[in-house]
C-alpha positions as CSV (number, residue, x, y, z in Angstrom):
1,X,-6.7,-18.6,-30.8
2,X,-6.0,-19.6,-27.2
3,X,-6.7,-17.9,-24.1
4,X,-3.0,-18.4,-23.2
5,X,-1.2,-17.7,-26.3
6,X,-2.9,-14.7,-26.5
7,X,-2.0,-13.5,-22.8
8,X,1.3,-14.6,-23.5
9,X,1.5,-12.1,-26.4
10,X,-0.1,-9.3,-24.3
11,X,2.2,-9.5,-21.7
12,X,4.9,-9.8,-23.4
13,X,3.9,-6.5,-26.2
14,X,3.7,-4.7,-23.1
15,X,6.7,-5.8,-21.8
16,X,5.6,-7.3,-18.3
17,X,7.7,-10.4,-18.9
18,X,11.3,-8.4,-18.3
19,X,11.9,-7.9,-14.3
20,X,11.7,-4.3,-13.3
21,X,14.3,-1.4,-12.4
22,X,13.2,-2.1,-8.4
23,X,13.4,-6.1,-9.2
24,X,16.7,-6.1,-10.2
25,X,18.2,-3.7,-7.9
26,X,16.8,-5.6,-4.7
27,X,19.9,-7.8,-4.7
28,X,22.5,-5.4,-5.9
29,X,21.1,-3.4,-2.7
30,X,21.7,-6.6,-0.3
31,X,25.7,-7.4,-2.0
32,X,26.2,-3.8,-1.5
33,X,24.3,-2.5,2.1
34,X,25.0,-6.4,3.3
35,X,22.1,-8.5,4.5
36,X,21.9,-7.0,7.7
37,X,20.9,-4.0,6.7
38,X,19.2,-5.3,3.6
39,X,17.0,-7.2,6.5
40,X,16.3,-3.4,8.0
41,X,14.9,-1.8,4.6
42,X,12.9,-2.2,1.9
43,X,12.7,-0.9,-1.6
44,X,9.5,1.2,-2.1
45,X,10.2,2.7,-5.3
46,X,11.8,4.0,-8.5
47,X,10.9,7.4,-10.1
48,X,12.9,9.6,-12.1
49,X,16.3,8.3,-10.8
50,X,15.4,8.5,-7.1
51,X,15.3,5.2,-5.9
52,X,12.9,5.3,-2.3
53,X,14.0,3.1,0.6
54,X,12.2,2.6,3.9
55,X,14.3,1.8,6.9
56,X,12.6,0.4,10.2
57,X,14.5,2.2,12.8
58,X,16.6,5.0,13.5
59,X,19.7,3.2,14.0
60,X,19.7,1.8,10.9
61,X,19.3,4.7,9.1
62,X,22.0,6.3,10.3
63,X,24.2,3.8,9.3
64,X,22.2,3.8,5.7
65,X,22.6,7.8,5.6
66,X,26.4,7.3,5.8
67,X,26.2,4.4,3.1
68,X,24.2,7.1,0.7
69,X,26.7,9.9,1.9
70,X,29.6,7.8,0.8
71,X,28.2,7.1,-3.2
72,X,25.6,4.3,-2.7
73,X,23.8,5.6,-5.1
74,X,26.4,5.8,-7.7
75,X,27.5,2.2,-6.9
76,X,24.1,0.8,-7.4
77,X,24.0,2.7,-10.6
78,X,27.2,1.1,-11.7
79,X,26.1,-2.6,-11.2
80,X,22.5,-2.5,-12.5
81,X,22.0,-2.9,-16.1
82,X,19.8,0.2,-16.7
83,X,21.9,2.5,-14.5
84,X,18.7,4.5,-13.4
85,X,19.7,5.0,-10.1
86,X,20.8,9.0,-9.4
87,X,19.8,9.6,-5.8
88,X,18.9,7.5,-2.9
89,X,15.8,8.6,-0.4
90,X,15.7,6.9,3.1
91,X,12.3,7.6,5.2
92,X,12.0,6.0,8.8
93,X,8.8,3.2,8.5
94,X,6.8,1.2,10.4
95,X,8.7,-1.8,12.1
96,X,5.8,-4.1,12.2
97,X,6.7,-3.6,8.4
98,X,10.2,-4.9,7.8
99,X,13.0,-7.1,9.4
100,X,13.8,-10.3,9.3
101,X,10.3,-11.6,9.5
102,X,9.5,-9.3,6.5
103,X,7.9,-11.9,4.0
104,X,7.8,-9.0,1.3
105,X,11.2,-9.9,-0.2
């Protein structure tokens, strides 16, 4: 057998060829937030329903807080296909890390 046919079949038995959870929620988050504040944060993380977002100044959390407070959570849920998403957790980062120079995304 080939190199490549049998690294195709890995990946896909292990299911590394569907996008993940985070993946697909990145532009849900950006329709929903808007791209200005999608420009601001970054997804970190996925676990156990708690989706983790890191936000690059305090100003900007704020307004994200209000967004959480006011069912972001439950409207990301709604739109992504595997409706994982039970609770949002916004920490303040670095902002050398993000904004609209963030090449991450």
């Amino acid at each position: 057998m080939r190199v490549g046919v049998l690294v195709r079949a890995l990946v896909q038995a292990e299911g590394l060829d569907k996008p993940s959870p985070l993946a697909s929620l990145r532009g849900i988050w950006e329709e929903l937030v808007g791209v200005e504040l999608s420009r601001h944060s970054r997804l970190e993380g996925l676990r156990r329903g708690t989706l983790r977002v890191e936000v690059d100044s305090a100003a900007h959390m704020a307004e994200l807080k209000g967004l959480v407070q006011g069912g972001l959570a439950k409207q990301l849920s709604e739109q992504s296909e595997d409706r994982t998403v039970r609770a949002i957790r916004l920490r303040l980062g670095n902002q050398s890390t993000l904004g609209a120079g963030d090449k991450r995304r």
